[in-house]
MDTraj code that builds the backbone (N, CA, C; nanometers):
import mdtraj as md
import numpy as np

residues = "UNK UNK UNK UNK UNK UNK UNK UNK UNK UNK UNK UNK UNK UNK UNK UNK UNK UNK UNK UNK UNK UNK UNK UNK UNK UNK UNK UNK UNK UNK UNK UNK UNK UNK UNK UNK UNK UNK UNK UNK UNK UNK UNK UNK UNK UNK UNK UNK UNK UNK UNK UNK UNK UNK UNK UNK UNK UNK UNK UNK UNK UNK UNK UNK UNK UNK UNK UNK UNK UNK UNK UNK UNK UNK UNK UNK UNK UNK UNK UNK UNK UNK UNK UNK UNK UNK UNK UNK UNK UNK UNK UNK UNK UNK UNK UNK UNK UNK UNK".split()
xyz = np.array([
    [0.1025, 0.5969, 1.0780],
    [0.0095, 0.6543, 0.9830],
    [-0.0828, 0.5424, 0.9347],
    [-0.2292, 0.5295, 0.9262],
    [-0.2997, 0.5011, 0.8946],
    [-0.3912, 0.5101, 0.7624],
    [-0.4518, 0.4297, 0.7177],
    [-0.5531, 0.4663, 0.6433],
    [-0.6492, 0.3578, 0.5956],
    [-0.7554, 0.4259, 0.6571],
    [-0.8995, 0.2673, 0.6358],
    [-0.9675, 0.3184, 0.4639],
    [-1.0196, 0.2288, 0.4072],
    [-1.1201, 0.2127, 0.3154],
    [-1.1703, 0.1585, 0.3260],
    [-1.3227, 0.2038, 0.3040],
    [-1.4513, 0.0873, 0.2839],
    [-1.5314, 0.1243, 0.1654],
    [-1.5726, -0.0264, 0.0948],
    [-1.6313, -0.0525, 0.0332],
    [-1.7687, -0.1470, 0.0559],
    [-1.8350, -0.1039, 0.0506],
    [-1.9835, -0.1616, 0.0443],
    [-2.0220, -0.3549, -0.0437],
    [-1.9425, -0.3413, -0.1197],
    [-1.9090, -0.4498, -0.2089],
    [-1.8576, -0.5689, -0.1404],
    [-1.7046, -0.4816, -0.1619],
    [-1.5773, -0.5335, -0.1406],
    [-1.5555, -0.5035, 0.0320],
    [-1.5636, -0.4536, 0.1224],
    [-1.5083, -0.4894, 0.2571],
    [-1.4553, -0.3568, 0.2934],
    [-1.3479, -0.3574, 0.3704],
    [-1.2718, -0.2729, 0.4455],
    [-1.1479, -0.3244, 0.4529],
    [-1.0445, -0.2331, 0.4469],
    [-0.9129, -0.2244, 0.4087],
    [-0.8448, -0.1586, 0.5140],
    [-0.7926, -0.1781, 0.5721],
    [-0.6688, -0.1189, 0.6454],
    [-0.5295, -0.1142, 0.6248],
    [-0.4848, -0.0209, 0.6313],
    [-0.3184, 0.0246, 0.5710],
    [-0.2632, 0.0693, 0.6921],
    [-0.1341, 0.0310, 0.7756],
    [-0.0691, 0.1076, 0.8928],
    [0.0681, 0.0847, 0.8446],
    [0.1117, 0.2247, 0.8310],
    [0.2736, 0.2118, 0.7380],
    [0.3148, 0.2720, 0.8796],
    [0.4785, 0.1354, 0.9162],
    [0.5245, 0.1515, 0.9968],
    [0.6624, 0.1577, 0.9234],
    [0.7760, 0.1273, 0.9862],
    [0.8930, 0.1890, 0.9654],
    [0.9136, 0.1267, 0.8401],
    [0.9251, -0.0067, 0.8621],
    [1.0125, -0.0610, 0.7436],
    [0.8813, -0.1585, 0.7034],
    [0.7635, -0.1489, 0.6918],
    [0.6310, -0.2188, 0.6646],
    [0.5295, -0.1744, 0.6441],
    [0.4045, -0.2258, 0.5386],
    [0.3308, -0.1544, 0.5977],
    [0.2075, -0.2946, 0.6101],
    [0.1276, -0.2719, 0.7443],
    [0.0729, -0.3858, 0.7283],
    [-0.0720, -0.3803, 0.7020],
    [-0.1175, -0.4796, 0.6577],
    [-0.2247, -0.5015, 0.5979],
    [-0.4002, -0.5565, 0.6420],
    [-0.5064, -0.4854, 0.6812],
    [-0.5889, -0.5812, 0.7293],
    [-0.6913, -0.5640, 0.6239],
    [-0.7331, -0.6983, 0.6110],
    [-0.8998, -0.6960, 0.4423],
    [-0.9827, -0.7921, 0.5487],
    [-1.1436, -0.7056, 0.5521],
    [-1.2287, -0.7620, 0.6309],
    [-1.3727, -0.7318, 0.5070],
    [-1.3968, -0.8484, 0.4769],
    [-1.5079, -0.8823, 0.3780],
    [-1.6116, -0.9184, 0.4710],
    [-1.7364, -0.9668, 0.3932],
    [-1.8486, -1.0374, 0.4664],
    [-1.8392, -1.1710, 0.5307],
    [-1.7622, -1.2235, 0.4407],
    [-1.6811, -1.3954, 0.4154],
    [-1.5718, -1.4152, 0.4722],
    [-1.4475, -1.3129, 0.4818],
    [-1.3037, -1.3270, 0.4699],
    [-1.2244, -1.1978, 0.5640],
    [-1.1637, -1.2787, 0.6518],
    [-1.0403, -1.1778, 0.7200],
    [-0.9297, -1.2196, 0.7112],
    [-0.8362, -1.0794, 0.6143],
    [-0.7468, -1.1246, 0.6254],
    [-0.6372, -1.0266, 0.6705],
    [-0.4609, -1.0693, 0.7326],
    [-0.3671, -0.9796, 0.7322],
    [-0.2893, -1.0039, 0.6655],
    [-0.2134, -0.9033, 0.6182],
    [-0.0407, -0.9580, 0.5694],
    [0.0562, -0.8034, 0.5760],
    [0.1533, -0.8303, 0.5798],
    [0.2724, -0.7331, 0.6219],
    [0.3414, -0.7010, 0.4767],
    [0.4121, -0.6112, 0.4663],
    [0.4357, -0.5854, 0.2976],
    [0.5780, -0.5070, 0.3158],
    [0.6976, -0.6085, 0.3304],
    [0.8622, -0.4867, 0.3888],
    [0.8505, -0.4101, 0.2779],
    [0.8867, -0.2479, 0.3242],
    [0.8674, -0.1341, 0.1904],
    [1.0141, -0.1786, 0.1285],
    [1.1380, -0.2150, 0.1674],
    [1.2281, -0.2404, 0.0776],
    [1.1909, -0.2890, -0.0834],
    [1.1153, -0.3878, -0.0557],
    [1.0496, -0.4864, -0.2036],
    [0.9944, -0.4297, -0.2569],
    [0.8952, -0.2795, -0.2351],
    [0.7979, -0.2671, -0.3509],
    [0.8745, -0.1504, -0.4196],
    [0.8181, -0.1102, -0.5305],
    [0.8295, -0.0244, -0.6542],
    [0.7905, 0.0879, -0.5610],
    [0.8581, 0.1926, -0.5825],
    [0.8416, 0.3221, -0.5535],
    [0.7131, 0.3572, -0.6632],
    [0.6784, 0.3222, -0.7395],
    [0.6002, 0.3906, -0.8357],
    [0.4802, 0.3289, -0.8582],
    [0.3847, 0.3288, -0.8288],
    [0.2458, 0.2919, -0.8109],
    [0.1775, 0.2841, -0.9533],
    [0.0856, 0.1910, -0.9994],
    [0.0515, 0.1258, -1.1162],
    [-0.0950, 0.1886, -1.1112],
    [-0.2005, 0.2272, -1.1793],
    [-0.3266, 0.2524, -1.1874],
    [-0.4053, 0.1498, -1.2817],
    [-0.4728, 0.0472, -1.2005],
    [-0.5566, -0.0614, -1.2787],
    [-0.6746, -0.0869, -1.2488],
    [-0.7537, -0.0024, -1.3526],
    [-0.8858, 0.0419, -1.3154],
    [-0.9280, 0.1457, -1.2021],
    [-0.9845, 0.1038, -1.0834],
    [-1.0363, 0.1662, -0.9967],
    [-0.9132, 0.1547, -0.8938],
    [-0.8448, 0.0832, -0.9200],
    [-0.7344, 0.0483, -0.7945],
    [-0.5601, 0.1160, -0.8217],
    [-0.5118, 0.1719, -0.7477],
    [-0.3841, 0.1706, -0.7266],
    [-0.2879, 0.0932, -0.6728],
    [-0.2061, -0.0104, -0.7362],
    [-0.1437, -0.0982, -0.7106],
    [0.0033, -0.0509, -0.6873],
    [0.0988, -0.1008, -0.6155],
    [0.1972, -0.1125, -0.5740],
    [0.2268, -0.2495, -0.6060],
    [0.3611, -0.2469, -0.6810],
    [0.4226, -0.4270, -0.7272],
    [0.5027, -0.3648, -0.6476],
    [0.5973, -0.5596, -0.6611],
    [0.7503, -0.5418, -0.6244],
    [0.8236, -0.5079, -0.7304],
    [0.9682, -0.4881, -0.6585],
    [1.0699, -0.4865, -0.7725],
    [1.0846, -0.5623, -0.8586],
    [1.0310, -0.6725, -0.9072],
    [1.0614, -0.7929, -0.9785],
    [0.9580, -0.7823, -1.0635],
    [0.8339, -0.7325, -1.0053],
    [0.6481, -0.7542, -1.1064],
    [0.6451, -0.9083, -1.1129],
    [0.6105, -0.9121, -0.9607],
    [0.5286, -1.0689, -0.9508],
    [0.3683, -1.0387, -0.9153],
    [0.3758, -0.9095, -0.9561],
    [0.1694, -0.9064, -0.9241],
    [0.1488, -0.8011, -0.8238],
    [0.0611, -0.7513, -0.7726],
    [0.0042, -0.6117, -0.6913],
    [0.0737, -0.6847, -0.5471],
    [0.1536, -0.5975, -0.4340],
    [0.1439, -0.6644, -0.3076],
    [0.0989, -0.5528, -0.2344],
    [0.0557, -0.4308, -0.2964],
    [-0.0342, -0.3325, -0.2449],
    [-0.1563, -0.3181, -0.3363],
    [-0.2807, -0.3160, -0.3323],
    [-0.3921, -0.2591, -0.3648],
    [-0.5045, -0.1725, -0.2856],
    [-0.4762, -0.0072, -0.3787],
    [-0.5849, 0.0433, -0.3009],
    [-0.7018, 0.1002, -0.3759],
    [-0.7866, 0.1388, -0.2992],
    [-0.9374, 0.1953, -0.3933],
    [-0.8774, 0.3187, -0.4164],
    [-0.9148, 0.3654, -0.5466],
    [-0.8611, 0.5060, -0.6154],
    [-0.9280, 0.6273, -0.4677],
    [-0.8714, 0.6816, -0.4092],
    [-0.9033, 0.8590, -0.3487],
    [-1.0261, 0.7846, -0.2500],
    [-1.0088, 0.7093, -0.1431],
    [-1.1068, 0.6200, -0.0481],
    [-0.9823, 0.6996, 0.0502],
    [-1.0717, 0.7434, 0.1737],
    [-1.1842, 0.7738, 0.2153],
    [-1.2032, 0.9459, 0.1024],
    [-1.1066, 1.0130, 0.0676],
    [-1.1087, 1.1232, 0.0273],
    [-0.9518, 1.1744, -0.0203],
    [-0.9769, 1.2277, -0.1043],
    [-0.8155, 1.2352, -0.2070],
    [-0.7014, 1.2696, -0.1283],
    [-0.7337, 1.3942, -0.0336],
    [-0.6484, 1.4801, 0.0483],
    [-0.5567, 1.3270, 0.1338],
    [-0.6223, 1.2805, 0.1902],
    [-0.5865, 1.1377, 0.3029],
    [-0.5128, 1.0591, 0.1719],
    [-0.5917, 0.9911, 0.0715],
    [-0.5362, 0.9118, 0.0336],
    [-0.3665, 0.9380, -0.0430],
    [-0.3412, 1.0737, -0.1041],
    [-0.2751, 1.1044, -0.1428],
    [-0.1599, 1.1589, -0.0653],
    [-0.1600, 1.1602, 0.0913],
    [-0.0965, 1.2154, 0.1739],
    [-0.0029, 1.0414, 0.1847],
    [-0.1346, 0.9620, 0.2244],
    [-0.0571, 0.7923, 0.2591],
    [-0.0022, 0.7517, 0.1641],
    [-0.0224, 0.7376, 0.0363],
    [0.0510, 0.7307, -0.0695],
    [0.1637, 0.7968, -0.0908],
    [0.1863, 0.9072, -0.1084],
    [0.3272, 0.9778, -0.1094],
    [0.3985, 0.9258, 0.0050],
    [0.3368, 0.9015, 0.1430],
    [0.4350, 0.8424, 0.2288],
    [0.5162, 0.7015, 0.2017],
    [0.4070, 0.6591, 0.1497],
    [0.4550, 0.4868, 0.0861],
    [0.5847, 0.4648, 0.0161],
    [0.5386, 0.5880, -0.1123],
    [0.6334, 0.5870, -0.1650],
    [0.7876, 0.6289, -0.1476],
    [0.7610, 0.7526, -0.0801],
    [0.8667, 0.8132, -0.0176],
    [0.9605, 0.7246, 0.0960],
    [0.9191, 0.6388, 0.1963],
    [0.9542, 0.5590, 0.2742],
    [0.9829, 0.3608, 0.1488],
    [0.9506, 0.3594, 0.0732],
    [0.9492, 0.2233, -0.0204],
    [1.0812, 0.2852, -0.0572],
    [1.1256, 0.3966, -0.1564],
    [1.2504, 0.4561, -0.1657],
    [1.3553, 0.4396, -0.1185],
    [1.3208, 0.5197, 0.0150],
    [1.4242, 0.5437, 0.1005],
    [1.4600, 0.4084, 0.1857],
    [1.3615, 0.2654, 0.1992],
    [1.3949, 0.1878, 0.2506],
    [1.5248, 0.1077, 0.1370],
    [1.4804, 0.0711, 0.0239],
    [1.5540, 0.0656, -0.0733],
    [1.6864, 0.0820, -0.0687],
    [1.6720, 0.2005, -0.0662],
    [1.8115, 0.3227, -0.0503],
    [1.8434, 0.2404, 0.0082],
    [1.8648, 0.2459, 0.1125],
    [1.8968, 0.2202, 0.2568],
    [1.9558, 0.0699, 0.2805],
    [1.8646, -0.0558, 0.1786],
    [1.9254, -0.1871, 0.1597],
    [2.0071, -0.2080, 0.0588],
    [2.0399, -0.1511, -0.0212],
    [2.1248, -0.1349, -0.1430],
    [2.2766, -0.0307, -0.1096],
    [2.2520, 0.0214, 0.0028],
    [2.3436, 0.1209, 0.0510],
    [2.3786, 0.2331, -0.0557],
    [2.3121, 0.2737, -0.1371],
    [2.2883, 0.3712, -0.2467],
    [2.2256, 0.5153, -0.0747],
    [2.3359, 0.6260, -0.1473],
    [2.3371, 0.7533, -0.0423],
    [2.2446, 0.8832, -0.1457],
])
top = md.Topology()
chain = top.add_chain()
for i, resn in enumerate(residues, 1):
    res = top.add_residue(resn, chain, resSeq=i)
    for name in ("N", "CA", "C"):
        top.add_atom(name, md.element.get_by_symbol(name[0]), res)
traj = md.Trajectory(xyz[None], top)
């Protein structure tokens, strides 16, 4: 599952949530970057700061997900999001051995 955002500003965003990850590509005018994000670590519960929807870890050492609020369109964004969360959960679950 996928999901791109672009911003005119700020760049383009790529999200590909794979099993136990989801990974990350940010392509600015200036700056490319990747990074991988294991769903075990983050918060099932997504933060709203400002225009962005953040995902911390379990601990709240800072956003290790940020997305643009309803980019490309709510239906998409809210479909990848519930998956996030739903799979961040259940990975959890799953390392804690909680049934």
């Amino acid at each position: 599952m996928k999901l791109i955002q672009k911003s005119l500003f700020k760049g383009t965003q790529e999200f590909e949530l794979l099993d136990e990850a989801v990974h990350v590509r940010t392509k600015s005018l200036f700056n490319k970057k990747e990074k991988t994000v294991t769903l075990a670590i983050l918060n099932p519960e997504p933060v709203v700061n400002n225009s962005r929807l953040e995902f911390h870890s379990r601990v709240k050492c800072g956003p290790l997900l940020s997305f643009y609020l309803n980019k490309p369109n709510a239906k998409e964004f809210n479909a990848f999001v519930d998956a996030v969360k739903e799979k961040a959960l259940k990975a959890y679950n799953d390392f804690a051995g909680i049934k």
